[in-house]
N, C-alpha and C positions, 0 to 999 in steps of 0.2 A: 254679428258676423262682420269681419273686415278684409280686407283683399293682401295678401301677405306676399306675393309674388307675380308677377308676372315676366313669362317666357316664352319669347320667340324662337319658332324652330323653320328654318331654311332645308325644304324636302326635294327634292329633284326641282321641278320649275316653281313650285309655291309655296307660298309662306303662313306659316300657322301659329298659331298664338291660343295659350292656354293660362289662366290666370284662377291662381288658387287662392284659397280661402283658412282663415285660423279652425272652421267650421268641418275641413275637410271636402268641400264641395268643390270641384274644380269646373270651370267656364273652358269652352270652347269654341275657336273661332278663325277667320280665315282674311289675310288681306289681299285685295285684288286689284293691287294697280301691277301687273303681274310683268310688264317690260324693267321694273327696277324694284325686284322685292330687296335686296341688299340697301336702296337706301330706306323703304321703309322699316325693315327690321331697326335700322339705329332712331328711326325716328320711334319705334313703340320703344324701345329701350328709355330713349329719352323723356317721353309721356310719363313711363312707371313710376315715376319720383312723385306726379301729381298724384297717381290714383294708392300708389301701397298706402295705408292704413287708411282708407277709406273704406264707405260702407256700399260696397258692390251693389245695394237693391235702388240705389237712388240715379238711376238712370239716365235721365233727364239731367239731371241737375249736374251729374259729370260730364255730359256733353254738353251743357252752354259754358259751364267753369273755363273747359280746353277749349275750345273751338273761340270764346270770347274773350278770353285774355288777353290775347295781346293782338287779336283782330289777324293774326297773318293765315291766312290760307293758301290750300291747295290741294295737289291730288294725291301727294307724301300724304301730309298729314289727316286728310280724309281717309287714306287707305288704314292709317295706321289707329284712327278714331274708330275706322266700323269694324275691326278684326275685334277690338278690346268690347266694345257697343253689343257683338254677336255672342261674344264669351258670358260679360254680365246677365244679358238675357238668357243664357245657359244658367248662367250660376242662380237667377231668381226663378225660372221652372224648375230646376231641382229641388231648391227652398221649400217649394209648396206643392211638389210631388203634380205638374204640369205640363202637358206642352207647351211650348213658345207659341203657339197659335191662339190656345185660350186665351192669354194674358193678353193676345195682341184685340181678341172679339169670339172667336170662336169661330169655328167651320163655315166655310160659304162652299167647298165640294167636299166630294168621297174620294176624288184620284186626279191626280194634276195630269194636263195633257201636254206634253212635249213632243217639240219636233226633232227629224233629222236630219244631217247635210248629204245631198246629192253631190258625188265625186267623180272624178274619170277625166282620163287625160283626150279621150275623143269621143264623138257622140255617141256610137255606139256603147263605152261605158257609160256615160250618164244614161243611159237607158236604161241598162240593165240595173245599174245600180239601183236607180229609182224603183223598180221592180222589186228589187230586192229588199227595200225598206217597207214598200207596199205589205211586202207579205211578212214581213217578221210585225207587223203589226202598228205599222205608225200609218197616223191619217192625215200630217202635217210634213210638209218637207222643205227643203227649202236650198240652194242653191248658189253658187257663186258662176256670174255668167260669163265665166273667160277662162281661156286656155291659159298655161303656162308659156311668160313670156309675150303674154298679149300689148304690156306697154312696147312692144318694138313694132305696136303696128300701127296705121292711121286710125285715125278717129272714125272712118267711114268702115273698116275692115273692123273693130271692135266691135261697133253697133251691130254690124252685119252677123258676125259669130254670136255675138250673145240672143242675138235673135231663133237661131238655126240653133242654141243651145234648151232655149226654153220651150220651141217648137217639138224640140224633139223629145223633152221627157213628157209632154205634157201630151203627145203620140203615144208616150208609152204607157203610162198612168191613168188618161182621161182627166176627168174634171172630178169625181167625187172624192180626190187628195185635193187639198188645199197645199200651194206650190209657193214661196217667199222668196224672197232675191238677197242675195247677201254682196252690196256694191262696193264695201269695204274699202269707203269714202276715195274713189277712183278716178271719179269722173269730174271735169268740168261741169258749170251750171250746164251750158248748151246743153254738152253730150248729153247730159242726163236728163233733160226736158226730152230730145232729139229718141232717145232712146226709151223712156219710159212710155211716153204717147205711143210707139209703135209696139211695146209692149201690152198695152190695155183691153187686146181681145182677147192673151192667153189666163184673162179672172187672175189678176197679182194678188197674193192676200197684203203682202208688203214692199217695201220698198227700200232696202234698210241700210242707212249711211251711204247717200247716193255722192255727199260731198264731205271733204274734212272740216271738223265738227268748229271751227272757230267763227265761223259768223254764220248766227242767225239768221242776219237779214239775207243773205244770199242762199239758203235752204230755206227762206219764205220767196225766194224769187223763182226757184225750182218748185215750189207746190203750188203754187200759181199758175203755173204753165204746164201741168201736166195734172192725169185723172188716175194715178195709182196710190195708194194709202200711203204714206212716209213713216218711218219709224228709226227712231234716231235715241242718242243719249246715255250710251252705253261709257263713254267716255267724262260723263257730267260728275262732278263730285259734291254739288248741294243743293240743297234745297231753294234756292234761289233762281240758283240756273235750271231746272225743272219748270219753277213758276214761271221766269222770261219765256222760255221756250212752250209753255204752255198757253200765255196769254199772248204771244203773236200768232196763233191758230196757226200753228204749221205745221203740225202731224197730229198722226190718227192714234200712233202708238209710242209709246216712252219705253223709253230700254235703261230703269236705273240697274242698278249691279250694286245689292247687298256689302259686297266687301271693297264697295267704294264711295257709295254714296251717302252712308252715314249711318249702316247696320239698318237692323229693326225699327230705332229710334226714326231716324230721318227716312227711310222708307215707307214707312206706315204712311206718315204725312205726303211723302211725293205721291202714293197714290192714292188718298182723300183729294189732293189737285188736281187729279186726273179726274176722278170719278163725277166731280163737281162738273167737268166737260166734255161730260161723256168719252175721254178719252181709254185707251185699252194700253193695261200694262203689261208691259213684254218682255220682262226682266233679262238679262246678259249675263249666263249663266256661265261660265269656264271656273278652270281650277278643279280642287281634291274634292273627293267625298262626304268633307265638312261644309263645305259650300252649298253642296247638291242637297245635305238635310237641313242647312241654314236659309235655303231659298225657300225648300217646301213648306218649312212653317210659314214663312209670310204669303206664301202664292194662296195657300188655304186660307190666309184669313180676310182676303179680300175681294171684292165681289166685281171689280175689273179687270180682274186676269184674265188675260190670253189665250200665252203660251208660253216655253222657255225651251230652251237647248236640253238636247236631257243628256247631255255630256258623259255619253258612252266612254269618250276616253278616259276619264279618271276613274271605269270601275276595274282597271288593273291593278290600281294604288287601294282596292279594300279592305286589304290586310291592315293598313296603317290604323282603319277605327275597329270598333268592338263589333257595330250594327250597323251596315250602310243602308241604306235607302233603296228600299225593293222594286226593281222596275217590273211592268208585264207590257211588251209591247211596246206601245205608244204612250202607255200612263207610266207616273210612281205611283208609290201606295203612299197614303200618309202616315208618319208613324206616332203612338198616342205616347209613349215611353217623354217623361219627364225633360226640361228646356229643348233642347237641337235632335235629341235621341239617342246621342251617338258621344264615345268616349275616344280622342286619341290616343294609341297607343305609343306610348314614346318608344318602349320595347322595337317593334319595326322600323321606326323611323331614318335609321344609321341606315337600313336597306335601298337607303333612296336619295344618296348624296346633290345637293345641290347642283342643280344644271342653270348656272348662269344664260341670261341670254345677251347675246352678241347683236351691235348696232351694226346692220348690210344696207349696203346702197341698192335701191332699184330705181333702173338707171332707163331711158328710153335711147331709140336709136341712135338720137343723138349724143348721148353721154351724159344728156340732163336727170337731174334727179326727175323720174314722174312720178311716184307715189311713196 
């Protein structure tokens, strides 16, 4: 069997990648550095020249070939590595009539548990809303702790609302929801020390991208000084940067992202480094419905799993595959159906023209860029 095409397709905001075989067995797969699929598309176009007439099962050995040639990295060519990475592992379950999970060990659950986001433009909707997830069946939730427009405020008026924000779903809820913060790397060191500590009686399960992700030693200077879990990495694209950020003990939870950080291949591995220290993997779920069955084979095959997003919004886009991935509640199901499960339909795809996204400035009172 040898790999006879490979083809990127640009869907409303994500980009998908399907790489066929002389055998008739087609891969599929998903990239997710999801602010600039347009340069990754050129960059898998540009990959295809190494992998067409290669032999799709030798996995490994096609990610040290690319990845070490010519030593340049990044989070292009990472995205555009684990979309192709996610495809082969499709096309070797099919091969041998499996899922992606055996090949990866086999079952460590029956149903993956994910959370979901708390919304609402005042408290009273994050109340309700929090209710509202309670009862459709999720027992994980999790939260962004600021109003619209909060950088036009001081640092003391932030703290203060996200406080009165976590207060109050957690009034609505109780304590037998497990509640997560999503900081969506906002804050200064301070704020974020200043702000977590006065968080730590409402039971944080996380804490997550409290600062922007480029220095470590300054998100080791925040977990230092504060007593809530951290959970960061969603933005890492290898397995290096995992091990750094694993061996300065700075968080509790790792957030790699499947169609970023180097597929199945290098995923497995980032969470064998986790598991080695005792840490919980909390993978970074966005994008299609391809994503969502390429996460769930790896989340089953490892025995530090979490939690993940269960990325309710991409099940409007499930027309574009054959089989999507069955949610109930708060769980998926896992599915046993051969590699990923699931087949793109290219037939749909035209239905869902590329939505570029657009670079916006947010801006603080002063007119400074804040985040």
């Amino acid at each position: 069997m040898i790999i006879k095409q490979i083809k990127p397709f640009l869907v409303d905001r994500f980009l998908l990648v399907r790489v066929y075989t002389d055998q008739g067995i087609v891969g599929n797969g998903e990239a997710g550095l999801w602010a600039h699929q347009q340069t990754v598309y050129h960059a898998i176009q540009e990959l295809s020249a190494y992998y067409i007439g290669q032999d799709p099962t030798r996995i490994e050995h096609h990610y040290q070939a690319v990845s070490r040639n010519t030593h340049f990295m990044g989070s292009v060519l990472s995205a555009a590595m684990s979309a192709i990475d996610v495809a082969l592992w499709d096309i070797l379950g099919k091969s041998v009539g499996l899922p992606v999970y055996q090949l990866l060990g086999g079952k460590c659950r029956n149903k993956i548990k994910v959370f979901n986001n708390v919304s609402g433009n005042t408290l009273a909707d994050r109340a309700e809303n929090a209710v509202q997830n309670v009862a459709a069946g999720f027992n994980s939730l999790r939260t962004t702790p600021f109003f619209p427009n909060w950088q036009h405020q001081n640092s003391t008026q932030v703290i203060t609302s996200a406080i009165e924000i976590v207060d109050t779903i957690r009034q609505a809820i109780g304590y037998d929801v497990d509640l997560g913060l999503e900081i969506h790397r906002n804050l200064s060191p301070n704020d974020a020390i200043i702000l977590a500590n006065e968080l730590a009686p409402f039971r944080i399960l996380y804490y997550e991208d409290p600062l922007a992700p480029q220095s470590i030693d300054a998100l080791g200077y925040v977990a230092q000084h504060c007593n809530i879990p951290i959970a960061t990495g969603e933005r890492f694209y290898s397995l290096q940067q995992f091990k750094e950020l694993i061996d300065r003990k700075t968080v509790s939870l790792i957030r790699p992202d499947v169609s970023l950080a180097g597929g199945f291949t290098q995923s497995k591995k980032i969470s064998a480094l986790a598991e080695a220290n005792f840490i919980g993997v909390f993978p970074h779920l966005m994008g299609s419905p391809v994503n969502t069955a390429a996460f769930a084979q790896l989340v089953t095959s490892i025995p530090n799993y979490v939690l993940m997003e269960s990325n309710l919004g991409s099940e409007v886009f499930n027309q574009i595959v054959n089989q999507p991935v069955k949610r109930e509640g708060g769980y998926l199901q896992v599915s046993d159906r051969p590699g990923i499960g699931l087949e793109i339909d290219e037939s749909q795809l035209d239905k869902f023209p590329f939505q570029p996204r657009q670079i916006t400035e947010n801006v603080s009172s002063d007119g400074s860029i804040a985040h």
